[in-house]
C-alpha positions as CSV (number, residue, x, y, z in Angstrom):
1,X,142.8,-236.8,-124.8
2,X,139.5,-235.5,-124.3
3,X,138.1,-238.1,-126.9
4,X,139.6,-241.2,-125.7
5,X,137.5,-239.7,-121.9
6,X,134.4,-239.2,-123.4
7,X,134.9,-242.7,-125.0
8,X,136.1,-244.3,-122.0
9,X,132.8,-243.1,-120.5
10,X,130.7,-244.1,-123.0
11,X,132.3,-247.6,-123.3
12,X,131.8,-247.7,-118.9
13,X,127.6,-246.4,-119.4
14,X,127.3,-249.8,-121.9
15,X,129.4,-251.9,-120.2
16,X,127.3,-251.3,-117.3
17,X,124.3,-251.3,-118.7
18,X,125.0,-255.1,-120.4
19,X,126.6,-256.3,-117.0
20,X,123.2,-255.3,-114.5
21,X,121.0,-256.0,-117.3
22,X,122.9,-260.1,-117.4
23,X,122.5,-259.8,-113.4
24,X,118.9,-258.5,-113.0
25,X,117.0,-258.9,-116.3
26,X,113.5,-257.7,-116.6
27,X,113.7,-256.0,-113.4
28,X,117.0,-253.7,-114.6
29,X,114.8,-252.7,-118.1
30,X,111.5,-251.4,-116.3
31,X,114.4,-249.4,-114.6
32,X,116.4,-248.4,-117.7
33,X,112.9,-247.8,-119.3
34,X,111.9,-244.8,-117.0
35,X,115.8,-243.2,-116.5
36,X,118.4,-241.7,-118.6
37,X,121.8,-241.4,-119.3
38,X,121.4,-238.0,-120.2
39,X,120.7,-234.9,-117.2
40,X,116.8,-234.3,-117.0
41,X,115.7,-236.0,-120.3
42,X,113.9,-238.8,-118.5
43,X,112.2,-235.3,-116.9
44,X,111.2,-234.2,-119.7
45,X,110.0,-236.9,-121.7
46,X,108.0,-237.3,-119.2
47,X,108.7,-241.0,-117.7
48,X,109.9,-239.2,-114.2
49,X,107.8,-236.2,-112.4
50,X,109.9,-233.9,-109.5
51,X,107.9,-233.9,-106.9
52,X,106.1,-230.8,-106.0
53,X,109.0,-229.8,-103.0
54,X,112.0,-230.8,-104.9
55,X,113.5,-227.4,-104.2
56,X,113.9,-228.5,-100.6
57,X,116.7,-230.7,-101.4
58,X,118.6,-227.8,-102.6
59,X,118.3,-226.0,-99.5
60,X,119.9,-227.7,-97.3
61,X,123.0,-226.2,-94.4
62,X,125.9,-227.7,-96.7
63,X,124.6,-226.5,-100.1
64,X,123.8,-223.0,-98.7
65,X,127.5,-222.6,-97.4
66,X,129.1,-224.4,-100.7
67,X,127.2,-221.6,-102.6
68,X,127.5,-218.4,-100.0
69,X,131.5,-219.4,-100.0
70,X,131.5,-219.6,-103.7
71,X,129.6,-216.1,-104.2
72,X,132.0,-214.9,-101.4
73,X,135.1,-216.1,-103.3
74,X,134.0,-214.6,-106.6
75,X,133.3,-210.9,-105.1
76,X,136.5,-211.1,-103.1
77,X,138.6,-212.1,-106.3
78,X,139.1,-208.1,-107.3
79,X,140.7,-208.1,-103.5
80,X,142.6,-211.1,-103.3
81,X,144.1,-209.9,-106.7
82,X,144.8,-206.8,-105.6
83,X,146.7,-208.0,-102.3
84,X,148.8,-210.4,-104.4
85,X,150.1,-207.1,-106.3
86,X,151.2,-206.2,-103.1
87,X,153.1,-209.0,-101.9
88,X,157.1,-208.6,-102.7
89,X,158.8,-212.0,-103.7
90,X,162.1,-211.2,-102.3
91,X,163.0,-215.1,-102.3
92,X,165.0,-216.5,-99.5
93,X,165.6,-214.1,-96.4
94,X,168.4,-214.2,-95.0
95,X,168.8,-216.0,-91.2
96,X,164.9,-217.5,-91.7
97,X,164.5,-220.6,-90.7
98,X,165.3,-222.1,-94.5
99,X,168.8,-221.3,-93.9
100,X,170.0,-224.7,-92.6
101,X,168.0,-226.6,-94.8
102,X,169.1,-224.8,-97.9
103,X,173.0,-224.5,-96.8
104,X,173.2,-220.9,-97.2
């Protein structure tokens, strides 16, 4: 399964690539020239530079919370685990409101 993705994918990157470069020629290889498929190569190959406050993107209200929430979640887990212990499965109380729905 995780072959026929990867070659889905790869078919989808050329079949893109063939169908902007019919629709905007020259203009869609100087882009293709100084890009990459692949994270950060075009970065460091040199054709594209970061500029010099790049960081600034990363800290931004929604990232900050995203990563504070997911640090938050990962210390909590021993907790969270630990109350799950606790909880009882006793199934389906009797005279809850499942009773009418269930037929018991």
């Amino acid at each position: 399964t995780m072959a026929l993705l990867v070659g889905h994918h790869l078919f989808a990157v050329w079949h893109g690539d063939r169908r902007l470069e019919a629709e905007h020629g020259d203009a869609f290889r100087a882009v293709k020239e100084r890009t990459s498929v692949w994270p950060f190569l075009a970065i460091l190959d040199g054709r594209q530079t970061l500029p010099p406050d790049y960081y600034k993107e990363l800290v931004r209200a929604p990232y900050v919370l995203i990563a504070a929430g997911t640090l938050a979640a990962y210390k909590a887990h021993p907790y969270m685990q630990a109350g799950a212990a606790l909880v009882r499965n006793t199934g389906l109380v009797p005279g809850g409101v499942l009773d009418g729905l269930l037929g018991e």
